[in-house]
C-alpha positions, 0 to 999 in steps of 0.5 A: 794163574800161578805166578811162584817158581816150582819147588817153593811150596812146603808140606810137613806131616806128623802122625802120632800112632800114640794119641791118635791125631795127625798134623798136616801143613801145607805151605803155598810158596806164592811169593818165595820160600822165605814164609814157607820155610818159617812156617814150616820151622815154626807152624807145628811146634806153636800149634802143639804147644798151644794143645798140649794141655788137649792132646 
């Protein structure tokens, strides 16, 4: 059962028409929004500094 508030999960999507992919984060807000609203300021541009050479 879930025990977090409504309203502490976060979601961020981007799509990239030009390179063809999509980036999709889906952050469970369990245990407050403090984790959710660091990965969801920080989780994509990390991964996309990590692939740029891929992307």
């Amino acid at each position: 059962m879930a025990q977090g508030k409504g309203g502490e999960d976060r979601m961020h999507i981007v799509i990239c028409e030009e390179h063809g992919w999509v980036y999709v984060g889906i952050y469970d807000g369990f245990n407050g929004p403090d984790a959710t609203d660091y990965l969801l300021n920080n989780m994509f541009y990390a991964v996309h500094d990590e692939l740029k050479g891929f992307l």
